[in-house]
RODO-961499 format. One record per residue (C-alpha): x, y, z. Coordinates in steps of 0.001 Angstrom, whole numbers, padded with zeros to 6 digits, always signed. Layout:
BEGIN
XYZ ...
***
This chain:
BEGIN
+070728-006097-077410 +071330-008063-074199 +069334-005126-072503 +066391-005451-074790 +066623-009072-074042 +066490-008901-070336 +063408-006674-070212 +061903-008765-072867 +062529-011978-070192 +061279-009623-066925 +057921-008874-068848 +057095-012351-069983 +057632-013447-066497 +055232-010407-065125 +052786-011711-067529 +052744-015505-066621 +052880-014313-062897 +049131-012347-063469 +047576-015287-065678 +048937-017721-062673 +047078-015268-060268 +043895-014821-062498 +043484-018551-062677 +043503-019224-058797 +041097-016705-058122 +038760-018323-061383 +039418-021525-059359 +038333-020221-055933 +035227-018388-056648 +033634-021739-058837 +034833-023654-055388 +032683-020996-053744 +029601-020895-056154 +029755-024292-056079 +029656-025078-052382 +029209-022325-050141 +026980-019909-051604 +023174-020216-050843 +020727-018429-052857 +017421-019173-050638 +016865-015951-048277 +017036-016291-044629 +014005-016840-042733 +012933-014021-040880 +011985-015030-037260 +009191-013493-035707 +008927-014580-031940 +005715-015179-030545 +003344-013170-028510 +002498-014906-025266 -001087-014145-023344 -001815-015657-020574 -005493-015815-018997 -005649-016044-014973 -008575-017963-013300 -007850-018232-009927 -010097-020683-007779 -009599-019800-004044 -010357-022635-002121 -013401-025128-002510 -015790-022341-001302 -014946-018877-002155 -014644-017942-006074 -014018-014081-007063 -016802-011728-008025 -014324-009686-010184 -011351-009808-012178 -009667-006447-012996 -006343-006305-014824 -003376-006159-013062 -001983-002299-012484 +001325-001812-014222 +004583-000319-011092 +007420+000857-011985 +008236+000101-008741 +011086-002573-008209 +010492-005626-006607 +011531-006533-002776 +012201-009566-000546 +008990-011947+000494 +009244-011399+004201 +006540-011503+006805 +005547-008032+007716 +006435-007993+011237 +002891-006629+013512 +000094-008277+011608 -002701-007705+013603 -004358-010475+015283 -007873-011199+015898 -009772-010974+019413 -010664-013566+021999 -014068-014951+020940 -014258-012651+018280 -012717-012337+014859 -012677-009560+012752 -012880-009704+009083 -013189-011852+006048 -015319-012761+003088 -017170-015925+001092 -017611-015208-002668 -020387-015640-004799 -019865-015883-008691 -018640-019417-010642 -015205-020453-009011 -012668-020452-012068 -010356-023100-012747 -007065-022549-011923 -005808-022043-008848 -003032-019049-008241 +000849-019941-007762 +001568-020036-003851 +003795-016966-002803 +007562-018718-001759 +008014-019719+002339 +008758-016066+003976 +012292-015286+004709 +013301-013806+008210 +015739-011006+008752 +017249-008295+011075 +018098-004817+010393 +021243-004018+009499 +022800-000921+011657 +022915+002039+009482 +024937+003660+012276 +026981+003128+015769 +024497+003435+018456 +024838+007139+020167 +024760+007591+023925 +021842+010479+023525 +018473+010414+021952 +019452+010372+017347 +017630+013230+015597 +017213+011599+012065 +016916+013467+009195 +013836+014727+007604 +013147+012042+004928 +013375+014203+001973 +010074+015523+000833 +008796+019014+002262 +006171+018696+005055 +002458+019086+003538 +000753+021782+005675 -000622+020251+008796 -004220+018764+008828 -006636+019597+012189 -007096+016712+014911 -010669+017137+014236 -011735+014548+010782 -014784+014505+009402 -017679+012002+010350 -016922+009734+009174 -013427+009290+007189 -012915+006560+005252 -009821+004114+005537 -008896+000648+004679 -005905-001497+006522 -003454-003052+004333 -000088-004627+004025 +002437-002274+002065 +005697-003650+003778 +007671-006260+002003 +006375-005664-002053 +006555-002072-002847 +004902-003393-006554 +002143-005059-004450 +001760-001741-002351 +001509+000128-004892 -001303-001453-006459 -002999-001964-003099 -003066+001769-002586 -004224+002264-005659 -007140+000487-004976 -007654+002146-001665 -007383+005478-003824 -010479+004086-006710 -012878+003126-004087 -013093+006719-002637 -011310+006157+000743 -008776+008439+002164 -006618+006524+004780 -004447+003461+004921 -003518+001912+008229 -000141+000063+008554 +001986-001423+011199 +005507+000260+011853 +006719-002554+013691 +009545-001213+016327 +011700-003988+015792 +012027-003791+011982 +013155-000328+012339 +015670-000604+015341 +016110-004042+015638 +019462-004576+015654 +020946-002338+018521 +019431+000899+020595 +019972+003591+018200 +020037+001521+015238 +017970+002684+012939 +016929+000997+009132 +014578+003818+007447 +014848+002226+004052 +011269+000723+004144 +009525+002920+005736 +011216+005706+003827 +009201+003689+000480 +005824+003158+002640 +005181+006704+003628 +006236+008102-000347 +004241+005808-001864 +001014+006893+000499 +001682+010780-000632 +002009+009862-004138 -001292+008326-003623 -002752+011005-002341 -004300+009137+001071 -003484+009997+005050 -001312+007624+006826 -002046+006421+010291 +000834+004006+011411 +000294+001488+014451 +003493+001094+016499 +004054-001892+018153 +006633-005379+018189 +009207-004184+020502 +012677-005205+018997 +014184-007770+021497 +017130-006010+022886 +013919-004026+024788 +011971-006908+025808 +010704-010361+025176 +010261-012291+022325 +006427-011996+022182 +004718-008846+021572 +004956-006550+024361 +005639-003366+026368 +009786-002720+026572 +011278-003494+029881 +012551+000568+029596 +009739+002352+028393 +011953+005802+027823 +013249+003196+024791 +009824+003738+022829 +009920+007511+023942 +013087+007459+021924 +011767+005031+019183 +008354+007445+018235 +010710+010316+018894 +013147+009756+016287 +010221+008178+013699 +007826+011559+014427 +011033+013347+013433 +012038+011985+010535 +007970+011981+009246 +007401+015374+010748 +003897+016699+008516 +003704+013302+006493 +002659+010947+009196 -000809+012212+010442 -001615+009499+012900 -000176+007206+015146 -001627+004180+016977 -000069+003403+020692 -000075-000469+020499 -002970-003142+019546 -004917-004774+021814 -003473-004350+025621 -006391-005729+026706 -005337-009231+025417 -002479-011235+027277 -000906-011996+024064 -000521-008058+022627 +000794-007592+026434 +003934-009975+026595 +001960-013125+028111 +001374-010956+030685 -002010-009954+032558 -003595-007196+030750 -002868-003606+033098 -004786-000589+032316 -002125+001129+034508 +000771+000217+032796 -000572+000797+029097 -001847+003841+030139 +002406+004783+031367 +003425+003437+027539 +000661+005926+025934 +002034+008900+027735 +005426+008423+027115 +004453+007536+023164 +002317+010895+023195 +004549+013108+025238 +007544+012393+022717 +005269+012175+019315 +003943+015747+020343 +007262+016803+021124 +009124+016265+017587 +005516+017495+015649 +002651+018877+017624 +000180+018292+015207 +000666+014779+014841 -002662+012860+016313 -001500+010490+018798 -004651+007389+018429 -004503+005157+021582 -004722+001567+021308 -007349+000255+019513 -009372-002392+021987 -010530-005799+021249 -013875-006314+022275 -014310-009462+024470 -016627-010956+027158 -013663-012619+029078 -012106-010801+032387 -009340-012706+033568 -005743-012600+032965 -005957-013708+029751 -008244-010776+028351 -010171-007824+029823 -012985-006963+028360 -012543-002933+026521 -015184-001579+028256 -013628-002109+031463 -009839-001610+030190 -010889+001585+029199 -012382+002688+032678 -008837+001110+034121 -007191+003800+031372 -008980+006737+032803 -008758+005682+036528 -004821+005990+035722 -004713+009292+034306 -004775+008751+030715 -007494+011250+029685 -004770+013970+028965 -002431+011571+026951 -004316+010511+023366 -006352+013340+021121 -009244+010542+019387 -009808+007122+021317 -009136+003997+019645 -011669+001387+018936 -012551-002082+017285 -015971-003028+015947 -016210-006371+014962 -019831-007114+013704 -020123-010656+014743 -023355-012331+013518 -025031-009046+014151 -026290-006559+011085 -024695-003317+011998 -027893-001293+013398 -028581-004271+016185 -028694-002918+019412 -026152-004478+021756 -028900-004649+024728 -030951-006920+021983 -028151-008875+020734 -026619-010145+023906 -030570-011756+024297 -030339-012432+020859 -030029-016882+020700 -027765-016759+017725 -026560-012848+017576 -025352-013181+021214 -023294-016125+021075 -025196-018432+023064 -022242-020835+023832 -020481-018052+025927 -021285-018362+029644 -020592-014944+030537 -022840-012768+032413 -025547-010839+030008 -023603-007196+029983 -020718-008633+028627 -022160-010212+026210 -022681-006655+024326 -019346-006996+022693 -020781-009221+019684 -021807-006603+017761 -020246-003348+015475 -022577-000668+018143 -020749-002207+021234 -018488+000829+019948 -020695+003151+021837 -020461+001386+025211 -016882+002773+024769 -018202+005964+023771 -020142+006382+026785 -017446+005467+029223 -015565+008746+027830 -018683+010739+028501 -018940+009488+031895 -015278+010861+032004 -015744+014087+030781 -014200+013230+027227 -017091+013552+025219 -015411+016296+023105 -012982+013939+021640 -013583+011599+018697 -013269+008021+018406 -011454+006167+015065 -012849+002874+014939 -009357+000995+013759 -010866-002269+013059 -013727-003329+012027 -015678-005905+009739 -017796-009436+009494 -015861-012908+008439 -016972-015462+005819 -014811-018107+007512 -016543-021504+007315 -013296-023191+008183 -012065-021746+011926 -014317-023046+014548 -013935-020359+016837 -015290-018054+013963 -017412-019787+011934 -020166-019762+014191 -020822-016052+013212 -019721-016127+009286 -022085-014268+007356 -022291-014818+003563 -020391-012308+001138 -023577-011075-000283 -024247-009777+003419 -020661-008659+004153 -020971-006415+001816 -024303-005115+002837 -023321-005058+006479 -019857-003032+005276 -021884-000532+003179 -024540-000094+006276 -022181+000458+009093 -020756+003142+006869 -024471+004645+006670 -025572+004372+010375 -022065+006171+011686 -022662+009408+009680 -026241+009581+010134 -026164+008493+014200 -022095+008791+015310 -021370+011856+013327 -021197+014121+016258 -018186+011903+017366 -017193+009563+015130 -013677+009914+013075 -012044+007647+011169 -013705+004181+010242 -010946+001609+009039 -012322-001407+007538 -009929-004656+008016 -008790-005785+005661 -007099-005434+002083 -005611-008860+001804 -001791-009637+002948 -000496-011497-000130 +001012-014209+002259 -002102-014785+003503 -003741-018295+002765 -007284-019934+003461 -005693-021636+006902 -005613-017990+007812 -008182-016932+009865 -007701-012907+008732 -007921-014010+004877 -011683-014697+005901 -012239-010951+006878 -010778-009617+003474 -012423-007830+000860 -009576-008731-002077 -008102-011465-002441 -004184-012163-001824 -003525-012596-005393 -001088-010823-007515 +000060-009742-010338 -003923-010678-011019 -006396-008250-008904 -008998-010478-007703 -011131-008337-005405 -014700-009816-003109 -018109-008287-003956 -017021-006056-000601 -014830-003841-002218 -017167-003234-005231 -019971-001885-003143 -017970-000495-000853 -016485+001638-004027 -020044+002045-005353 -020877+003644-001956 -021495+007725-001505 -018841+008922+000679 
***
């Protein structure tokens, strides 16, 4: 009996324990229902799709004459640096820029930051003998001949700080037909920091993004670093130290580099170290440069200098014709396979004969004092004053590659605005100098590179943005009416 009562006790208490139990939970979940819960869905959040609309206005003068949508990279960005070697324009005489025509748009395009400056970090101790780099990786193409057709087609451009801007830049070299790109290699951005130094990265980028692109690459060499020399541009105080410099870059671009320009401009004090122009001793850089470029890869084409074409002779500038006799009196004949040339067009259309436009009262320059003959220079066919001065010198079987060459819009620089033409005729005089070099040059002429596809630092204070035929704009393509003919244009 006790037994029976004992269970009787443990189930009642069971019992009372669950209905205890049962009523907290009851208790919680009308806290719950009562409070808590929501029964309204959730919003679902759809974010919004942003388009933005880009109307550049460049400047009070110039406007754009097309917009083209930007060309998707998927290359990464890099650091906004000044590109070390952007070419500068001759004495009297500019070179290249343009003034739009269509409605200027309303906004005006987002300055690129303040450039940064930097040096080359050593990839390696300096070695006491000449380095043989590596082969950047890709396989030689087969070699190309010396000998180019008349004319080829090539634009100069700035691929070295963006690789996303280079990218699209080439690809606009690539749509308008043309088959080179011209770039400076400046010497001090590649062994800068010490003798033996080298920093391939960029140019590593430059010359694989040119073969992707399908386009031949001829690289101006230049900027000595300043453990060689002075500050300013100029020849090294050793010139075995560029022997060494174009022998380790041949080497390493061995079948992918198919051109390279010895220096810019030695007949101006400034491309010369402040120093006075010397036929002589550029003539002692370009055989060193060719003796060791033919050395690591014999089919490279070794381009010398490209000259600036001015009417002053003292030791401030030379004018190219005479430079060029200087070069030959010292021996250079053997040391460069095509002769490098610049052909500004000045006021000048580009059929004018230079006999008629240094007469001419506004084609000539008529505030220039200097005698008649020199006076030639001021237009794009002064280019075959230099041509004769080979044949005088038995060179006639070599070619010339007219590096530079264009007409400015610039209604801002005095010492070029006196010869701005309007972009309607830039683009006219671009398309015709084309024309008259394959139907009266072609039995000598080589590669024609037109100056310039913009520099994306470059502003309206700077004279070369005036020479352009895009606009420094970007992610937005904004291209001059230039580039459209000059893409419309049988090649």
């Amino acid at each position: 009996m006790q037994s029976q009562r004992k269970k009787s006790n443990t189930t009642q208490l069971l019992l009372a324990t669950m209905l205890v139990a049962m009523g907290l939970c009851a208790g919680a979940f009308s806290i719950w229902a009562l409070f808590i819960y929501d029964p309204t869905p959730a919003a679902v959040v759809v974010p919004a799709t942003v388009t933005s609309v880009y109307t550049p206005t460049v400047g009070a003068t110039p406007s754009p004459t097309k917009a083209k949508e930007p060309i998707a990279t998927d290359v990464p960005p890099s650091p906004t640096q000044p590109q070390a070697g952007t070419p500068t324009s001759p004495i009297h005489n500019p070179t290249d820029t343009p003034i739009p025509t269509a409605e200027p748009p309303t906004a005006t395009p987002t300055p690129l930051p303040p450039p940064l400056t930097a040096t080359p970090t050593p990839t390696s101790p300096p070695p006491t003998d000449t380095p043989v780099p590596p082969t950047a990786t890709p396989t030689p193409r087969p070699p190309k001949p010396l000998g180019m057709n008349s004319p080829e087609y090539g634009m100069q451009a700035f691929l070295w700080w963006r690789p996303e801007v280079a990218d699209r830049d080439l690809t606009l070299i690539k749509e308008a037909g043309f088959g080179w790109v011209k770039q400076g290699f400046g010497w001090r951005d590649i062994e800068g920091a010490c003798k033996g130094c080298f920093d391939w990265s960029v140019t590593d980028r430059i010359v694989e993004q040119v073969e992707r692109h399908g386009l031949d690459l001829v690289v101006r060499l230049d900027h000595q670093p300043y453990w060689a020399g002075e500050y300013t541009n100029g020849p090294p105080a050793n010139y075995a130290d560029f022997g060494d410099f174009v022998y380790a870059l041949t080497s390493r671009y061995k079948g992918r580099i198919r051109a390279y320009e010895i220096w810019n401009e030695p007949n101006l004090s400034r491309e010369w170290g402040e120093r006075p122009p010397n036929p002589a001793e550029y003539t002692a850089l370009l055989k060193i440069g060719y003796q060791r470029i033919k050395e690591a890869d014999p089919h490279a084409m070794v381009i010398s200098a490209g000259l600036t074409p001015t009417s002053r002779w003292d030791h401030v500038a030379v004018p190219d014709v005479e430079f060029l006799k200087g070069m030959y009196a010292a021996g250079a004949k053997p040391y460069f396979d095509v002769l490098g040339a610049h052909g500004a067009g000045f006021k000048a259309p580009p059929e004018a004969d230079p006999g008629e436009v240094a007469a001419h009262p506004v084609w000539g320059n008529p505030g220039d004092p200097s005698p008649l003959e020199r006076k030639r220079v001021y237009c794009f066919r002064h280019v075959e004053d230099l041509r004769q001065v080979m044949v005088e010198n038995g060179d006639a079987d070599k070619q010339v590659a007219v590096l530079e060459f264009g007409w400015t819009t610039d209604p801002i620089h005095p010492d070029y605005a006196w010869h701005a033409v309007t972009e309607e005729q830039q683009a006219d005089y671009f398309v015709r100098a084309y024309q008259y070099a394959k139907e009266h040059w072609s039995a000598w002429i080589g590669l024609m590179s037109l100056i310039y596809v913009a520099d994306p630092d470059w502003t309206e204070a700077d004279e070369q943005y005036w020479w352009a035929i895009t606009y420094p704009s970007y992610p937005e393509t904004w291209v001059h009416l230039a580039y459209e003919k000059l893409k419309a244009m049988p090649k």
